[in-house]
Backbone bond lengths (Angstrom), bond angles and torsions (degrees), N, CA, C in turn:
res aa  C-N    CA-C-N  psi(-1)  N-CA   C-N-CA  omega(-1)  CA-C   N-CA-C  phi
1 X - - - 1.444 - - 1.526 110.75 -
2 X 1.373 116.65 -39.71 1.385 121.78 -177.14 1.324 107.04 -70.81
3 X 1.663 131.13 -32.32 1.320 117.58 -174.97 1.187 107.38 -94.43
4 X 1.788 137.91 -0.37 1.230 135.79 178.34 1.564 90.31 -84.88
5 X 1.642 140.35 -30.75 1.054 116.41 175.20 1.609 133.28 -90.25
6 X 1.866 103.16 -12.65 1.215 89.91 162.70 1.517 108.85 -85.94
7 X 1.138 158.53 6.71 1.074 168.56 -178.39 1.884 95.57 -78.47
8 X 1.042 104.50 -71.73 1.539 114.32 169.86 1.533 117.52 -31.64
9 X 1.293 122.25 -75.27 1.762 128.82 159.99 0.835 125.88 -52.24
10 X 1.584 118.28 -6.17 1.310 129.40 169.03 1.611 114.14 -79.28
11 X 1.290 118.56 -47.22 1.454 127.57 146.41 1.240 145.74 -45.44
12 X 1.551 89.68 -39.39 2.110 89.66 171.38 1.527 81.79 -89.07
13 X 1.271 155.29 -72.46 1.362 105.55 -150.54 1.523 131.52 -72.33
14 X 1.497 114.68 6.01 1.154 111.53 162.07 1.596 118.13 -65.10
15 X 1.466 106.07 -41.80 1.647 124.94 -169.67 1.635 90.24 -60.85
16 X 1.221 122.02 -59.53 1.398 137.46 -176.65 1.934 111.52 -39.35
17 X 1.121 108.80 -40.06 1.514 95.43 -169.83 1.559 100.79 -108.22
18 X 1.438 115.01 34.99 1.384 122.08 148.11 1.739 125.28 -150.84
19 X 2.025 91.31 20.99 1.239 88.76 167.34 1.884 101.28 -137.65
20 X 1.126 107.18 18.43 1.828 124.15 -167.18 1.375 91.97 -52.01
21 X 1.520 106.36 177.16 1.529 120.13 -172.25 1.560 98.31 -103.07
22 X 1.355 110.47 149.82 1.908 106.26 179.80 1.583 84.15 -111.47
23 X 1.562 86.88 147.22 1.860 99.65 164.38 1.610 103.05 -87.97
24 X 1.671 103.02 127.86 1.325 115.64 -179.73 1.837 112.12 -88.46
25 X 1.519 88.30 -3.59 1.481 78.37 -178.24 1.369 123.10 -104.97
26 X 1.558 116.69 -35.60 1.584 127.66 155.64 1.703 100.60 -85.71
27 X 0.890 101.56 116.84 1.644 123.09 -179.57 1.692 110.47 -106.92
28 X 1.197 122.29 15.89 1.222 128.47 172.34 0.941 121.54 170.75
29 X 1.654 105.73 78.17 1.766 134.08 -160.51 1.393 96.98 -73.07
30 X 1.397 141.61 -37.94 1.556 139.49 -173.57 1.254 96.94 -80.13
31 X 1.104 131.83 -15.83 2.025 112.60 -175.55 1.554 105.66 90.92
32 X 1.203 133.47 12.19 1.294 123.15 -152.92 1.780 103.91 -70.43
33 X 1.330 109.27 -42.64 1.456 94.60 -170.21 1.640 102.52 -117.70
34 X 1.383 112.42 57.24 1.555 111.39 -168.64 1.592 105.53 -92.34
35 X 1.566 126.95 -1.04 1.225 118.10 165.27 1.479 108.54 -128.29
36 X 1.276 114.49 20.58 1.540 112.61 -179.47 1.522 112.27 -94.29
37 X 1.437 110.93 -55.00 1.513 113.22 179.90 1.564 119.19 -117.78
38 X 1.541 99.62 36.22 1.679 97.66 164.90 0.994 109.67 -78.18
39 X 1.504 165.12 89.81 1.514 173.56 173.47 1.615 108.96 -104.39
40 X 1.149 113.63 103.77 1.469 115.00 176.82 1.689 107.01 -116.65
41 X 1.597 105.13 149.29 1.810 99.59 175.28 1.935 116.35 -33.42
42 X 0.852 104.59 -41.60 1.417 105.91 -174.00 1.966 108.31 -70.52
43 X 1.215 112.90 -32.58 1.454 104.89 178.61 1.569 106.00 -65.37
44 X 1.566 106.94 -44.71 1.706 105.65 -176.64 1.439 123.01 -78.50
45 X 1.429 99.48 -28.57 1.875 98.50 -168.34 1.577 106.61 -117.91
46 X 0.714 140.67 108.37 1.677 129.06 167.24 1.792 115.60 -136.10
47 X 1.055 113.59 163.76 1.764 124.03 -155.00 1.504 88.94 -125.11
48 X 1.277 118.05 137.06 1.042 131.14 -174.97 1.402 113.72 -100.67
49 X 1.281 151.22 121.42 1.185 153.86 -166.52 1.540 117.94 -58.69
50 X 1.714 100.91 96.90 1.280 127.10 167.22 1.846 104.99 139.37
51 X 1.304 91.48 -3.87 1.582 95.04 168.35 1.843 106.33 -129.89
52 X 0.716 105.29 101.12 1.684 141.65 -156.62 1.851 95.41 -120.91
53 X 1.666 118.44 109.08 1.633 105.13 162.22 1.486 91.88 -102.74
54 X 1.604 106.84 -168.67 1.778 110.51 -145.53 1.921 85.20 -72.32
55 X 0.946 99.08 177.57 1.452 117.61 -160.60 1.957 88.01 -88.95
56 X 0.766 120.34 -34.82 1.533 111.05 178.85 1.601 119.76 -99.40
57 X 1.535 107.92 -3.05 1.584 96.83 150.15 1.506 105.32 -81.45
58 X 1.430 125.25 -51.47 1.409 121.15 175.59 1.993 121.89 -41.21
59 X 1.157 114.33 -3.01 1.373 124.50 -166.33 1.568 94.78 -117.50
60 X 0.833 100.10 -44.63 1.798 103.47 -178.53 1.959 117.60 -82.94
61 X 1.726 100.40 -20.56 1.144 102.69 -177.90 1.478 96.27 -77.34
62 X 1.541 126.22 -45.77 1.562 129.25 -164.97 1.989 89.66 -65.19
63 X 1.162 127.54 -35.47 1.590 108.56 -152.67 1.506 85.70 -84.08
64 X 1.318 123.73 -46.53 1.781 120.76 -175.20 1.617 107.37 -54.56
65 X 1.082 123.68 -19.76 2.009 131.19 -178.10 1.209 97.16 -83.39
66 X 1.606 114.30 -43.95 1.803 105.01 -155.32 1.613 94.55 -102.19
67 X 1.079 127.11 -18.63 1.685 106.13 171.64 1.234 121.91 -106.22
68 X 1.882 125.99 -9.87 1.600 126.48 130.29 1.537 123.97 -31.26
69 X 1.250 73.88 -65.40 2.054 75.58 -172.20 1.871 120.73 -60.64
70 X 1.695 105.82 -36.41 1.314 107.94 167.12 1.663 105.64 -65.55
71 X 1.388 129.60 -63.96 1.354 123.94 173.74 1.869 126.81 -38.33
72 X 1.290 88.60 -41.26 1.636 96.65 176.90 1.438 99.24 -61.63
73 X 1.140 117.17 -33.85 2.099 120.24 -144.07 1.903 87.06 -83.21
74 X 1.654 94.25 -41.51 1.951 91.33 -167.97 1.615 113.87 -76.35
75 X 1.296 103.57 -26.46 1.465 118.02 152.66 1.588 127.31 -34.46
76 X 0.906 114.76 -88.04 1.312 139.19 159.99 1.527 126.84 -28.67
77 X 1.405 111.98 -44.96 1.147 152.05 173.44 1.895 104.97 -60.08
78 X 1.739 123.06 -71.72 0.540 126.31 -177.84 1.027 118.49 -64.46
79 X 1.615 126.07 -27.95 1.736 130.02 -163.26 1.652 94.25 -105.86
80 X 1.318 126.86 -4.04 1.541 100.99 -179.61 1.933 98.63 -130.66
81 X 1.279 100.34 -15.34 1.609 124.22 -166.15 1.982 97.54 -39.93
82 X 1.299 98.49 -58.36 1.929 112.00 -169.94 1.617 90.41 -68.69
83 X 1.225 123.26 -50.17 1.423 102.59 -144.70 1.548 86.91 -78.48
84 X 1.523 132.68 -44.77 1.709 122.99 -152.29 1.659 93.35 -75.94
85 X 1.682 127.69 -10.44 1.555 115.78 159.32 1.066 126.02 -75.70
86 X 1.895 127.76 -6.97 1.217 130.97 163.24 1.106 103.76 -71.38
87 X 1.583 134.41 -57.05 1.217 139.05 -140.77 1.722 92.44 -87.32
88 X 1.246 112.85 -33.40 1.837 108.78 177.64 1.853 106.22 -74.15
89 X 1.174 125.53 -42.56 1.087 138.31 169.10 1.324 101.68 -60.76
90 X 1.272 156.27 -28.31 1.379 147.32 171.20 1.129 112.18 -66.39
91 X 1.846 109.78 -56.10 1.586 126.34 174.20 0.578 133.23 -61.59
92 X 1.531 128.68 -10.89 1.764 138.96 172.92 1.543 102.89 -103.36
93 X 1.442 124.12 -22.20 1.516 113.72 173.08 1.285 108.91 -77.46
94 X 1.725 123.50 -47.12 1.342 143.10 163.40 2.089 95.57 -19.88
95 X 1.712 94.05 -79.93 1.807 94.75 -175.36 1.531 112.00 -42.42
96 X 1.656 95.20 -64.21 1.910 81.47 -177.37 1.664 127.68 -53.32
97 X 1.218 93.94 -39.80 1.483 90.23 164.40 1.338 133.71 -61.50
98 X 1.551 131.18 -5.13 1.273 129.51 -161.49 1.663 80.89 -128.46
99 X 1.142 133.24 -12.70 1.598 125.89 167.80 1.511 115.31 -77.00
100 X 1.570 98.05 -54.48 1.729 91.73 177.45 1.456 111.80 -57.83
101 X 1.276 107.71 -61.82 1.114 115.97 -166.65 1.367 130.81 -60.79
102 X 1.709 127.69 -22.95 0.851 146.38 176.88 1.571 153.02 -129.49
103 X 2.032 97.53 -16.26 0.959 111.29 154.40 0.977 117.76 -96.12
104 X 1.501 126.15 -72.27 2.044 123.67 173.57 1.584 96.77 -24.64
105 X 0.892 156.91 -13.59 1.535 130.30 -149.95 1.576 87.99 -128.21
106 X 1.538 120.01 -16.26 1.747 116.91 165.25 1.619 103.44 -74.33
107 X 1.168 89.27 -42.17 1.750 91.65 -149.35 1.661 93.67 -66.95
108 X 1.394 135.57 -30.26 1.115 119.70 -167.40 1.819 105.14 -102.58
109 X 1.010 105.34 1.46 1.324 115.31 -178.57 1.531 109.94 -100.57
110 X 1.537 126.65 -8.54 1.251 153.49 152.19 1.595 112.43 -74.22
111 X 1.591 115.09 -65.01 1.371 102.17 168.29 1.398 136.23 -57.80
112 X 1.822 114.70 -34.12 1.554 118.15 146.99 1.324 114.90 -27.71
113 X 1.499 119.61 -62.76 1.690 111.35 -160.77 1.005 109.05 -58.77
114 X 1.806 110.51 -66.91 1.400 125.02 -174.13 1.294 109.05 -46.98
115 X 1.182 136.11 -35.02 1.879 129.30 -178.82 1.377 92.72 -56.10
116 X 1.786 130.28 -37.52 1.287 106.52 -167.28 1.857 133.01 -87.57
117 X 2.182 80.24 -13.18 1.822 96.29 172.68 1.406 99.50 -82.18
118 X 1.131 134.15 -17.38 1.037 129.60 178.44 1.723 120.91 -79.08
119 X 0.904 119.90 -28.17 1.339 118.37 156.64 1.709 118.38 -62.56
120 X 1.101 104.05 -30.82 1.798 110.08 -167.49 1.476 92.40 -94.57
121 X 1.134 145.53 6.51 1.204 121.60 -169.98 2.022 71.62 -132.67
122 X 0.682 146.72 -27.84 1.562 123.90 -157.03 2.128 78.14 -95.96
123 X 1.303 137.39 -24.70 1.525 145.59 165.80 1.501 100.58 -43.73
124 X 1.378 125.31 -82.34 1.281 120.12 141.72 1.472 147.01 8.38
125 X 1.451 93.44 -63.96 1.686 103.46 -164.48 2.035 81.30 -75.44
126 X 1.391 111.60 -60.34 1.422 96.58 179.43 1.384 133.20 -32.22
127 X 1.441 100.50 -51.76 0.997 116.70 -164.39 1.818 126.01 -59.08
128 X 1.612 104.18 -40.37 1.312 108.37 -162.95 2.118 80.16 -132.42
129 X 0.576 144.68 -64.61 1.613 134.13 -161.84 1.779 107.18 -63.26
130 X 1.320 111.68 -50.40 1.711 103.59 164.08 1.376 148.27 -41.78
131 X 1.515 104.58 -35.78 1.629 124.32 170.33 1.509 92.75 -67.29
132 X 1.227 132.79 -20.46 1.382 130.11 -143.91 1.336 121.00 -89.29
133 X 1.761 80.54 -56.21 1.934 109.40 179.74 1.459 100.79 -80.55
134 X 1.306 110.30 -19.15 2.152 114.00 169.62 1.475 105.45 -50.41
135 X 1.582 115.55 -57.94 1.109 129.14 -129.05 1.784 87.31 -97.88
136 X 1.359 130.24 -34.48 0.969 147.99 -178.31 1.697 114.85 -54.22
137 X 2.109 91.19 -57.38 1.476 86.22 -175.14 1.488 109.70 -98.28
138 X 1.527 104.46 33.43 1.327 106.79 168.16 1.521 121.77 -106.98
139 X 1.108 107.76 -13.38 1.824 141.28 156.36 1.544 101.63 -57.96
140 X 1.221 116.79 -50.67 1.503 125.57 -144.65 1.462 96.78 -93.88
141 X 1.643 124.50 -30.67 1.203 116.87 -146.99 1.929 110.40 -86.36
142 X 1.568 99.97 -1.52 1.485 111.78 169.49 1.402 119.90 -74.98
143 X 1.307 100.83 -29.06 1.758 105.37 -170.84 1.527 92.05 -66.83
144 X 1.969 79.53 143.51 1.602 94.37 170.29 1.692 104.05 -125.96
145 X 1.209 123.73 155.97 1.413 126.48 -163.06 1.867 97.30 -127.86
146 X 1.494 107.36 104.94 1.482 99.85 -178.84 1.717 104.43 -116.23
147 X 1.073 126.51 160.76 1.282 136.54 -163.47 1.192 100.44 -127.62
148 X 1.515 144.63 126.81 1.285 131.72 111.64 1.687 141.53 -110.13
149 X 1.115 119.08 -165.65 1.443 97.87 -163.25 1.627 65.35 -137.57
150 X 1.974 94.22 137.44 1.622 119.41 -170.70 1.543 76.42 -112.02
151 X 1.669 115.43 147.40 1.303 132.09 136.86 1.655 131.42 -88.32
């Protein structure tokens, strides 16, 4: 009984993290693009003090910027919105799929080998370079290095 019910919750939350509820109202709970596309009339257009146009082109220029650009954005949005989530949804299954499947399984199938050249070459390094640098800094370890200063 206990494993027919974790078995059970085991399913809705699978069902769950591809049928969950989206918040419609924070639309970008991680912050991801919180300094990329904040652009308001005032970042693009501004009048510098003493050049002033009549106060109702300036009122009409900010409402034609801010309800273009929202109209353009829902525009745009709706006619390209589905298809560039197929094509992003392809490209991110595409990556994961070419990671599981093809990198993790290099990369550890690379560290297998190399663990084994790596034994034969550090076999080696003992073997023939150690007697060497022994014998070397045993040559070396007589030298004496004296300094003086000639006038």
């Amino acid at each position: 009984m206990a494993e027919e019910q974790t078995e059970l919750e085991e399913r809705i939350i699978i069902k769950d993290q591809h049928t969950k509820e989206i918040d419609l109202v924070n639309r970008d709970p991680k912050h991801i693009n919180e300094d990329v596309v904040k652009v308001d009339f005032e970042d693009v257009i501004a009048e510098p003090v003493g050049t002033y146009s009549f106060d109702g082109v300036w009122k009409t220029s900010y409402t034609t910027f801010t309800v273009s650009k929202y109209w353009c954005y829902r525009l745009l949005s709706a006619v390209l919105g589905i298809p560039l989530a197929v094509v992003w949804g392809f490209l991110f299954a595409l990556i994961s799929f070419c990671h599981i499947w093809a990198v993790v399984p290099c990369i550890k199938s690379y560290l297998i080998e190399i663990q084994c050249v790596s034994r034969i070459y550090s076999l080696c390094i003992h073997t023939f370079c150690d007697p060497f640098f022994e014998a070397l800094s045993k040559i070396c370890s007589n030298i004496r290095v004296a300094l003086r200063k000639e006038t």
